[in-house]
C-alpha positions in Angstrom: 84.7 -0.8 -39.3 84.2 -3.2 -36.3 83.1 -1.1 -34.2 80.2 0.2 -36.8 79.1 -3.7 -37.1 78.4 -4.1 -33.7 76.4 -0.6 -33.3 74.3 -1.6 -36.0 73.6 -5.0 -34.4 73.1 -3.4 -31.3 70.2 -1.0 -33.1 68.6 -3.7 -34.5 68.5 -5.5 -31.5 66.8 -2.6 -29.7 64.6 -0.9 -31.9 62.2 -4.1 -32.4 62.1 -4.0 -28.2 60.8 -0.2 -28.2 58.1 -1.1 -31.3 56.9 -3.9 -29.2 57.0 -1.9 -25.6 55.5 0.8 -27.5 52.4 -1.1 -28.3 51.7 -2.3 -25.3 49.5 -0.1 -23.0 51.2 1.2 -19.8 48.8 -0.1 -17.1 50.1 1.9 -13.7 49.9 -0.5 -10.5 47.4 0.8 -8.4 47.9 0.0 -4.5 45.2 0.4 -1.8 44.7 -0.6 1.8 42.5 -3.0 2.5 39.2 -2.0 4.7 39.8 -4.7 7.1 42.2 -7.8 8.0 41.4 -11.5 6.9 38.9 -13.0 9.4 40.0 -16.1 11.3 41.5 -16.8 14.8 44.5 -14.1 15.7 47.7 -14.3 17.9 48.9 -10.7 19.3 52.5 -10.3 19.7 53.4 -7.2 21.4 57.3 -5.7 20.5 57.2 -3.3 23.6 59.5 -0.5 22.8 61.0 1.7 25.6 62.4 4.4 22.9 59.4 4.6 20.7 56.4 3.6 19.5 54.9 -0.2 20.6 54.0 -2.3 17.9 51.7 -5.2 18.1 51.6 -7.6 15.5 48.7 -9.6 14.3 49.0 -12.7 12.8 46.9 -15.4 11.7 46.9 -18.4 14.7 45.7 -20.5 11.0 48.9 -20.2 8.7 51.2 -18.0 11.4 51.0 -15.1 8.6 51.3 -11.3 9.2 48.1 -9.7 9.1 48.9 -6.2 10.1 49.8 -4.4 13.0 48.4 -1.8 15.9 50.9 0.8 17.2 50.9 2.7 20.3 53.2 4.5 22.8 56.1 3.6 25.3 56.0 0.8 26.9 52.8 0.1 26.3 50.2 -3.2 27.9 47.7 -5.1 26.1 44.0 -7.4 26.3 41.6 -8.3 24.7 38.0 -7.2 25.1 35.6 -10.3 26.2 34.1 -10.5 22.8 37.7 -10.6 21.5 36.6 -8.2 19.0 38.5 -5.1 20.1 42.2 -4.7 21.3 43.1 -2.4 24.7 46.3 -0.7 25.4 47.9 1.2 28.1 50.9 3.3 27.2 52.9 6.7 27.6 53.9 9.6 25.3 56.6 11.5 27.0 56.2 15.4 25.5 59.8 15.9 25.7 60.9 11.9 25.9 63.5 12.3 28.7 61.9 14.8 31.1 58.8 16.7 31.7 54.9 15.9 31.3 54.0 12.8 30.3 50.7 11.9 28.7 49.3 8.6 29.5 46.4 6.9 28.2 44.0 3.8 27.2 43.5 3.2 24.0 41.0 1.0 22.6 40.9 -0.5 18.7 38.8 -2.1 16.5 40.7 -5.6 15.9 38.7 -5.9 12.2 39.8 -2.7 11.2 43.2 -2.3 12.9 41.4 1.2 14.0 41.4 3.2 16.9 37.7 3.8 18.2 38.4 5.6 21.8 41.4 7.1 23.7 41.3 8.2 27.5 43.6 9.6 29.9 45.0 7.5 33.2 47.3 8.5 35.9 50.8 9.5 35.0 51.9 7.4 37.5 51.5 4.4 35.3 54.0 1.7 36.2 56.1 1.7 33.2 57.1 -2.2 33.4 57.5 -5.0 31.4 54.2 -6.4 29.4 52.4 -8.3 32.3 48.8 -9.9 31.4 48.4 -8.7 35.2 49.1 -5.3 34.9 45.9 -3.6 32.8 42.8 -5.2 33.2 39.3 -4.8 32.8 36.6 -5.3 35.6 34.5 -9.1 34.7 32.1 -7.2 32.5 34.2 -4.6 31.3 32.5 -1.7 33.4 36.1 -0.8 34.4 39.8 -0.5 33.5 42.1 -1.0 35.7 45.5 0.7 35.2 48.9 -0.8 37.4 50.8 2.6 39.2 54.2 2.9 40.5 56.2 5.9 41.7 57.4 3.6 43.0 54.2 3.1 45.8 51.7 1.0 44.3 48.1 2.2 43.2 45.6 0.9 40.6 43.6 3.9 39.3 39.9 3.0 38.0 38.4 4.6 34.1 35.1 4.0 33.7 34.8 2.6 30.1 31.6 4.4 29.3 32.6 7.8 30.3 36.4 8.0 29.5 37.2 9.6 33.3 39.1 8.2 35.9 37.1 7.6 38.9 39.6 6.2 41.7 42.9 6.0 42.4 43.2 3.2 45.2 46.6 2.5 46.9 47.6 -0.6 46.9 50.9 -0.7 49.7 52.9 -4.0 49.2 50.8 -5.2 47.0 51.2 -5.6 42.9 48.9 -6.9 40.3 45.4 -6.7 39.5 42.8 -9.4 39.5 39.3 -8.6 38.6 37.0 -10.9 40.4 33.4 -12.3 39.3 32.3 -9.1 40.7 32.5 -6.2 38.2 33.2 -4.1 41.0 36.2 -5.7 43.1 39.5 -6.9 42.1 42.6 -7.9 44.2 46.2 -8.0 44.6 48.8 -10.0 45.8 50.5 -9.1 48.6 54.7 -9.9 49.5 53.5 -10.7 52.9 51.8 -13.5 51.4 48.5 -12.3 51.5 45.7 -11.2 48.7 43.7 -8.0 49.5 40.6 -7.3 47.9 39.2 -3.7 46.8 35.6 -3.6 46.4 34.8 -0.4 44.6 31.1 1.4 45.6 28.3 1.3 43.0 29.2 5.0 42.3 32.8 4.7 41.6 33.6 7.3 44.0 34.9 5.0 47.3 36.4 2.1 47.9 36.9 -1.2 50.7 39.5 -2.8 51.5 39.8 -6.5 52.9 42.9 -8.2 53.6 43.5 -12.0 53.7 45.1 -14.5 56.0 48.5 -15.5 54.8 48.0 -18.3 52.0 51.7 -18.5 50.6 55.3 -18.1 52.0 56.7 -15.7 49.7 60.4 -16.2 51.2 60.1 -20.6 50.8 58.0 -20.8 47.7 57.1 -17.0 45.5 54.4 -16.6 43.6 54.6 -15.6 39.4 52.0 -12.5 39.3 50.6 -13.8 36.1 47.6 -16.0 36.5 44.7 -17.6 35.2 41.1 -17.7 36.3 38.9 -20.8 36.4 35.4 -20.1 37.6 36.0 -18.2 41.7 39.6 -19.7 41.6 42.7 -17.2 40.4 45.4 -19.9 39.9 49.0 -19.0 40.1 52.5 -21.3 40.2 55.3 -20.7 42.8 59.1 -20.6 41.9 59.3 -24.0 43.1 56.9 -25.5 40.9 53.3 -25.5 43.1 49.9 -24.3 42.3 47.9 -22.1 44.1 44.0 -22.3 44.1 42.6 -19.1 45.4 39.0 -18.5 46.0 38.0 -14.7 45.7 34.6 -14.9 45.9 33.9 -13.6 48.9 35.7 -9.9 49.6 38.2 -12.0 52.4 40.2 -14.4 49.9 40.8 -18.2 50.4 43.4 -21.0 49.4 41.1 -23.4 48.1 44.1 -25.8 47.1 47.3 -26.4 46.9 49.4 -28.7 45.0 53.1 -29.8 43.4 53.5 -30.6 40.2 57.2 -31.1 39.9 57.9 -33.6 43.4 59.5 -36.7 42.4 60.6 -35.4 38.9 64.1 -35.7 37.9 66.2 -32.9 36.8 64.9 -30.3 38.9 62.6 -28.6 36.8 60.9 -25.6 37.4 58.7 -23.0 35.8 59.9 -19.8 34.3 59.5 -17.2 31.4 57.1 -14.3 31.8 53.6 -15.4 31.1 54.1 -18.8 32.3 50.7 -20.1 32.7 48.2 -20.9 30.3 44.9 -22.8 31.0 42.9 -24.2 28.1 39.0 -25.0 29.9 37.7 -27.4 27.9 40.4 -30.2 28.3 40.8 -28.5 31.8 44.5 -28.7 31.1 47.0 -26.1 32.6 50.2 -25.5 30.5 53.6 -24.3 32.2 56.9 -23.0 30.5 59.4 -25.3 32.2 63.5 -25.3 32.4 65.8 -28.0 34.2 68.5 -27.1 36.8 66.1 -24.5 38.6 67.8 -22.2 41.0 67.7 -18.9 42.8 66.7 -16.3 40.0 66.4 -18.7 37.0 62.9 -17.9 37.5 63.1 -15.8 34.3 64.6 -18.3 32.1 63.5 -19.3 29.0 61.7 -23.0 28.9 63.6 -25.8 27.8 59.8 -27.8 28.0 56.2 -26.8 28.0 54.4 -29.4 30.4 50.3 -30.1 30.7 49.2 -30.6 34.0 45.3 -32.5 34.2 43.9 -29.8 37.0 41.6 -32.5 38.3 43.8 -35.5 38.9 46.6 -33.2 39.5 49.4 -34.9 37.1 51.7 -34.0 34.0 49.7 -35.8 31.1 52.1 -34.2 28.6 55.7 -32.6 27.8 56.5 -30.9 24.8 60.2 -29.6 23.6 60.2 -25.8 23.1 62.8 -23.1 22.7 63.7 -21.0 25.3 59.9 -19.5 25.4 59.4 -16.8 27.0 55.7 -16.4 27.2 52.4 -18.6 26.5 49.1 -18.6 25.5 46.4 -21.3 24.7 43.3 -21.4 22.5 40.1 -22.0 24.3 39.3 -25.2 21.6 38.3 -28.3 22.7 41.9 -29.2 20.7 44.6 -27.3 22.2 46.5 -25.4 19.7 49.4 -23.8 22.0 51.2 -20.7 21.3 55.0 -20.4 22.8 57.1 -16.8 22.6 60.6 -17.0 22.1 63.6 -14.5 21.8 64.1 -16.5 18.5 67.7 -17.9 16.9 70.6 -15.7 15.1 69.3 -12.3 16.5 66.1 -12.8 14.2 63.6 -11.4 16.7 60.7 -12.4 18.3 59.6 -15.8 17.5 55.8 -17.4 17.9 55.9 -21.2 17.9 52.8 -23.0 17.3 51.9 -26.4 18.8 48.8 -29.3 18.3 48.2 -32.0 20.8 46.9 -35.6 19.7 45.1 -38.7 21.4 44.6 -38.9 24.7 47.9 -38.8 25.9 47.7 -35.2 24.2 51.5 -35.5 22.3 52.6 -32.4 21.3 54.2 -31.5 18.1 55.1 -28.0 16.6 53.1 -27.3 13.6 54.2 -23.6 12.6 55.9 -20.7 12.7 56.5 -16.6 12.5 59.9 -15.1 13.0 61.1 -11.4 13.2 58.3 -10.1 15.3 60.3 -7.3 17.1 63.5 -7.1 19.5 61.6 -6.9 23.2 59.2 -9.3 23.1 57.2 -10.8 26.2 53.8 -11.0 25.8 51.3 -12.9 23.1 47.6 -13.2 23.2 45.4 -15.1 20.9 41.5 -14.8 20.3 39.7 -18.2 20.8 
């Protein structure tokens, strides 16, 4: 008899939910994609994948959301077009992913639309290497791509970006990295002699010079990074030991145009290190550096510990700002700093993006934001203004 109360509670319990579900119109949950991301400044975080695909990650540089992501092949490299309205990769596809023919290509997409708007073929022989901002390039007015080879001799092959073809391979012997100059048609390289030797390509695309500096560094005392940045005629780049190198490439036979240390008479012995380390906003003409204390041989690598602002005109740290073990940098080009650090993250949580604003004068630093879980291998950010 118990047991026929309760079923007849339960009943009456259930048949007013049906009557009421039952007159309430089933409205199905429709799902689309959208036609293009959110507009607004963008930070580009590349998860470069040796066993599959590359992702890049877009997220907003505003509120350090996801907007969407760009995938592409095997250890793939990335820039940004001048307008900073399109997205370039260079990557492999293996056709049988441990041996055999390998595909490798350029890919260019639409940064709105997360598209892709143009593929072309490059030499096999790209140098399958860690994300370098150094490494793929395009020519000053984007007449060129230039692709980074290794087999393991160096070369840079040349694509013309309006036909799709590869016009040049040029070797480059003992020398890595590409720099474009002001010149759409040369570039340079550094050199482990500690020289820079330009490449001045012919109006045709079909030949190529070759002029080789006088020694403007000791790479055995004080090593150059290969990542720079470029401030008018001047390629900048930091040594091992904490210095900065000035070179002048506008003329086809490079220059040191100057020469300083930002580190002498600082205690701790702190020097640079990460991957991009550099990172030079123009209008404040304020260089940042990833920085770690207790430099030695081959802590070069090592996540910073400090972000510091060097002033490029009176040559001194105006500002030092606490980080995590960043990896990699980037800068907007505002006339307010907003500074973007790369991280291997905490707890195995993946990438990391830490976002920084600078006040008054003095330019203080604080952290402002935040995105975690942006991949496993990450070196390399970008951002878009």
């Amino acid at each position: 008899m118990k047991s026929n109360v309760v079923c007849c509670t339960l009943l009456a319990t259930v048949f007013p939910l049906l009557s009421a579900q039952a007159s309430t119109p089933f409205k199905p949950e429709r799902i689309g994609v959208e036609k293009e991301i959110k507009p607004g400044p963008n930070v580009y975080v590349m998860d470069q994948s040796w066993s599959g695909s590359t992702n890049i990650t877009v997220v907003s540089a505003e509120n350090m959301k996801t907007k969407g992501n760009i995938s592409t092949g095997l250890i793939a490299q990335m820039l940004l077009s001048n307008d900073n309205k399109q997205l370039y990769t260079a990557s492999v596809y293996p056709k049988r992913i441990v041996w055999g023919e390998t595909d490798a290509v350029v890919q260019r997409f639409n940064i709105a639309s997360l598209s892709l708007l143009k593929e072309m073929s490059t030499s096999p022989k790209m140098a399958q290497v860690s994300a370098n901002i150094n490494t793929f390039k395009l020519s000053t007015n984007e007449k060129y791509a230039l692709v980074q080879n290794a087999t393991p001799a160096a070369s840079v092959s040349v694509i013309s970006l309006e036909s799709g073809s590869q016009l040049l391979e040029i070797p480059t012997p003992g020398c890595w990295g590409i720099y474009p100059s002001q010149d759409d048609n040369r570039f340079s390289s550094l050199c482990g002699d500690g020289t820079v030797t330009s490449y001045q390509i012919s109006d045709d695309g079909k030949n190529y010079q070759a002029t080789k500096s006088d020694k403007v560094f000791d790479s055995d005392k004080d090593a150059l990074f290969i990542s720079s940045q470029r401030d008018g005629d001047n390629l900048i780049f930091t040594s091992f030991n904490g210095s900065l190198y000035l070179i002048n490439d506008k003329e086809a036979k490079a220059t040191l145009s100057d020469k300083f240390s930002y580190t002498k008479g600082t205690k701790g012995n702190w020097v640079p290190g990460g991957f991009e380390v550099l990172a030079l906003n123009k209008p404040t003409n304020l260089m940042f550096v990833s920085m770690h204390p207790k430099g030695k041989e081959g802590s070069h690598k090592d996540g910073a510990k400090e972000i510091w602002g060097i002033d490029m005109k009176s040559h001194k740290v105006v500002t030092r700002v606490k980080t995590k073990d960043a990896l990699s940098i980037a800068v907007s080009q505002t006339q307010k700093p907003e500074l973007f650090a790369l991280s291997e993250g905490e707890n195995g949580e993946g990438g990391t993006v830490l976002k920084y604003t600078f006040k008054g004068e003095k330019f203080v630093g604080k952290e402002v934001g935040k995105a975690r879980g942006l991949g496993s291998f990450n070196q390399m950010l970008l951002v878009d203004y």
